[in-house]
N, C-alpha and C positions, 0 to 999 in steps of 0.2 A: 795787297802787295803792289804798290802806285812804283813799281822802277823801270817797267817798259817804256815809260814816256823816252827816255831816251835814247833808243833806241829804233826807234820807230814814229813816223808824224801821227796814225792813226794808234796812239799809242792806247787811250783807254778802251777802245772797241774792242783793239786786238788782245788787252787783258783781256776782258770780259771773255772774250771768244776762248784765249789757250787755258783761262779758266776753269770752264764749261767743260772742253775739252777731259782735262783733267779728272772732271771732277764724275765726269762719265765713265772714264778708265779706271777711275778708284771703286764707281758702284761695280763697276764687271771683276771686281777683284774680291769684291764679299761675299764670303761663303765656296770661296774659289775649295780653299787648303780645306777638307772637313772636321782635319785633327786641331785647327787653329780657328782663332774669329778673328777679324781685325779687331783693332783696340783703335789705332790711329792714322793715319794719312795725313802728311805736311808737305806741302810744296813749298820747294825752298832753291836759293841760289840764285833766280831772276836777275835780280841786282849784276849777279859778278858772271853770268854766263849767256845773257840775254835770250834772246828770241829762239837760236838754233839750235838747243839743246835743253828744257826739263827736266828737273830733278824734282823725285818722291822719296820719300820717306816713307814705310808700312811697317808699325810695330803691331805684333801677332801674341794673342794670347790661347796660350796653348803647350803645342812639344817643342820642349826648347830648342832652337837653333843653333844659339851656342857661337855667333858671330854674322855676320851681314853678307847676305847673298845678294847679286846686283841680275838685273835683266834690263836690254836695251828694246826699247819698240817703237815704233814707231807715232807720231801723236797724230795722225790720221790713218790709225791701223783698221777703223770700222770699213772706210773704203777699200781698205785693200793693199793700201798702198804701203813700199817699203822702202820710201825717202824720205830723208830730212824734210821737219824737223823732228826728232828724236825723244824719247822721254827715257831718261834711265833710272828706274826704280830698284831702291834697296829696302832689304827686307827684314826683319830682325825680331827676336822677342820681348818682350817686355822687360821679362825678368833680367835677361840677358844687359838689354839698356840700362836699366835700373842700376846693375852693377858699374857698369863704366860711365855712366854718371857721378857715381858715388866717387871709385876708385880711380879713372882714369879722365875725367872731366874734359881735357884737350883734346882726346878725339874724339869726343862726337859734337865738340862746341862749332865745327862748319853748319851743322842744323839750325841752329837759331845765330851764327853770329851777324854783328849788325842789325837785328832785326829782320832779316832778308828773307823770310818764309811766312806763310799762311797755311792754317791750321783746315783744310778740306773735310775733314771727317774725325767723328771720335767718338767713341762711346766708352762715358765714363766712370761706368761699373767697373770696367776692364784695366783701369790708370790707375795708379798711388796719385796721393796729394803730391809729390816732389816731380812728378812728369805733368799733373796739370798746370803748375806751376809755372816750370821750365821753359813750358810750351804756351805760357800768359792763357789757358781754358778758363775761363771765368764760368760760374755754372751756379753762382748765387749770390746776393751781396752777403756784405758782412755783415755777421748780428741775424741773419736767419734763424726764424724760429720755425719749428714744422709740427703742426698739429691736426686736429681731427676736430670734427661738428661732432657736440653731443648734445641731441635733443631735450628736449624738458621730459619725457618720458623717461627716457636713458639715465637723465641724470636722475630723476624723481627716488630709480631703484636703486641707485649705487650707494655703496659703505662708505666707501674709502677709493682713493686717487691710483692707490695699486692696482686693485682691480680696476678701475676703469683701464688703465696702462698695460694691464694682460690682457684685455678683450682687444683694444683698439691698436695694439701695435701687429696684431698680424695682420693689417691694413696699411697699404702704404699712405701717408701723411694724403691729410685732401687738401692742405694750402700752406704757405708759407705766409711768416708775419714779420717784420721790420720794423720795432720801435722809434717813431719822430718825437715822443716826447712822455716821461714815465715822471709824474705828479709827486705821486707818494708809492710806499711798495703795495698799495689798495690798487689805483689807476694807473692806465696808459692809453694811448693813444698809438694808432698803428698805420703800416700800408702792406694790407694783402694781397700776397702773388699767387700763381700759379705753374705749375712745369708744363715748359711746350718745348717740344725738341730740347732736353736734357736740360734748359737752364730755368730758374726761377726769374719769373716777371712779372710787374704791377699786372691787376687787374684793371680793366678799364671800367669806367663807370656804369657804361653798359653790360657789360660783358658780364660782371658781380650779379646782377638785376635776374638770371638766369640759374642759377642759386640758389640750394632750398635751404639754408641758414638766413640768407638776406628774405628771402619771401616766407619765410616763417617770422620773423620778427617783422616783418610790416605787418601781418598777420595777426599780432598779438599772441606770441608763443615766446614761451620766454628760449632764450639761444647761448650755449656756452661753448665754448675752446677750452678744449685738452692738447699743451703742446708736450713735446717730447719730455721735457725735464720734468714735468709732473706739474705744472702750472697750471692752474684751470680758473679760467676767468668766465663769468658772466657779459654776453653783448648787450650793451646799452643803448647804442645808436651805430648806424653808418651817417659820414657826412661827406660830399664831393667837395675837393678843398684845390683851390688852383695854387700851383705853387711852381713853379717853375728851377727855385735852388733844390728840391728834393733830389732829384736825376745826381745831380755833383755832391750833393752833401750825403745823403744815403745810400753813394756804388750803386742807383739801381740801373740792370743791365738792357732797360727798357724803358726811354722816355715816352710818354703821350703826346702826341702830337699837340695838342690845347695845355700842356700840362696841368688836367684836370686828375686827381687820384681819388680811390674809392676811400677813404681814413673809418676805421671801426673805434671806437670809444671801450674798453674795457675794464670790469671790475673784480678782483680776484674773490675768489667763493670758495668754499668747502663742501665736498659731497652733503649731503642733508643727514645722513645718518651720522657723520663724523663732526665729535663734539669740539667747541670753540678750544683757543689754548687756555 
């Protein structure tokens, strides 16, 4: 949120600092309510209300509130102090949001209008698709796929893709995968992420190397991917590919600094026991 610059000479500092600030007041607020969890925290308004006054935003998921409660405090209340400048936080449930979203759009469009807010906290079990949205949460590119390592052992004993898909879905997903180029419906070609603080992100080429799917196959064992739709490929190779348009051209919400990416080569297979068509 770049609109204290005018406001003030030390203008970026003084973000970073009412930032922090902020973003300290919103941890001392989680797990405050027991009957609620946060869901979300937006600081918002900057732009049209500057330096002397902070506006939060906390959507609570839980017992419903049933409309917006406000409280004023102070934004150097850990000292003690009870002077400008002020933070005034409203409060609200999800559910409740969700509806006047839907139904009443014009009031709660001061939250994001102009783009005038930033998104401090959110955990996105607790959101619909239509408030990650609203609120620009980006938490994976497009074309994610979410799948699981199955061994050459695992796979050795499996019938059929169903079963694999009953044992391995009460595991949460071990990577995410993003097609850069699909051959035939046989091959593709990919770039594997992984979830770190709620969103999917390339692996680094290091970082992959740590990985017992990649060190099993430098190993000579053979390595497959089961993703969610029942897809199961055989790994063929990993290769480090520099590529610098992948960041723009495939949403990913994580560039490498060399833009160097881990790309896996894949070939689709059928359990062993499951006959050709």
């Amino acid at each position: 949120m770049a609109h204290l610059a005018q406001f003030d000479v030390g203008a970026k500092q003084q973000e970073a600092r009412i930032k922090a600030l902020l973003e300290d007041l919103t941890q001392a607020y989680i797990g405050v309510r027991p009957e609620s969890r946060l869901a979300l925290a937006v600081w918002w308004g900057a732009k049209r209300y500057g330096v002397k006054e902070q506006h939060l935003l906390y959507l609570y998921e839980g017992i419903p509130l049933n409309g917006i409660s406000s409280e004023r405090v102070p934004l150097y209340w850990k000292t003690g102090s009870q002077d400008s400048p002020f933070v005034l936080m409203e409060a609200t449930d999800v559910d409740w949001f969700s509806r006047l979203l839907t139904n009443d759009p014009h009031r709660v469009a001061q939250y994001w209008s102009n783009d005038d807010y930033e998104v401090l906290y959110f955990d996105k079990t607790l959101l619909n698709p239509d408030l990650l949205d609203k609120f620009g949460i980006m938490t994976e590119p497009p074309g994610l796929m979410k799948g699981w390592y199955v061994d050459e052992d695992k796979y050795g004993k499996s019938k059929n893709v169903a079963d694999l898909l009953c044992f391995y879905r009460s595991f949460k997903p071990y990577f995410g995968f993003v097609k850069t180029e699909e051959k035939d419906f046989e091959h593709c070609r990919g770039i594997l992420h992984l979830e770190i603080s709620q969103k999917w992100v390339p692996f680094s080429p290091e970082g992959i190397q740590s990985y017992s799917y990649f060190n099993d196959l430098q190993n000579g064992r053979r390595v497959f991917f089961l993703f969610e739709g029942g897809a199961l490929y055989e790994v063929l190779r990993f290769e480090v590919k520099t590529a610098p348009d992948y960041a723009g051209r495939f949403g990913l919400l994580r560039t490498q600094s060399d833009d160097q990416y881990p790309e896996v080569y894949l070939r689709a297979v059928r359990p062993p026991a499951q006959p050709s068509a």
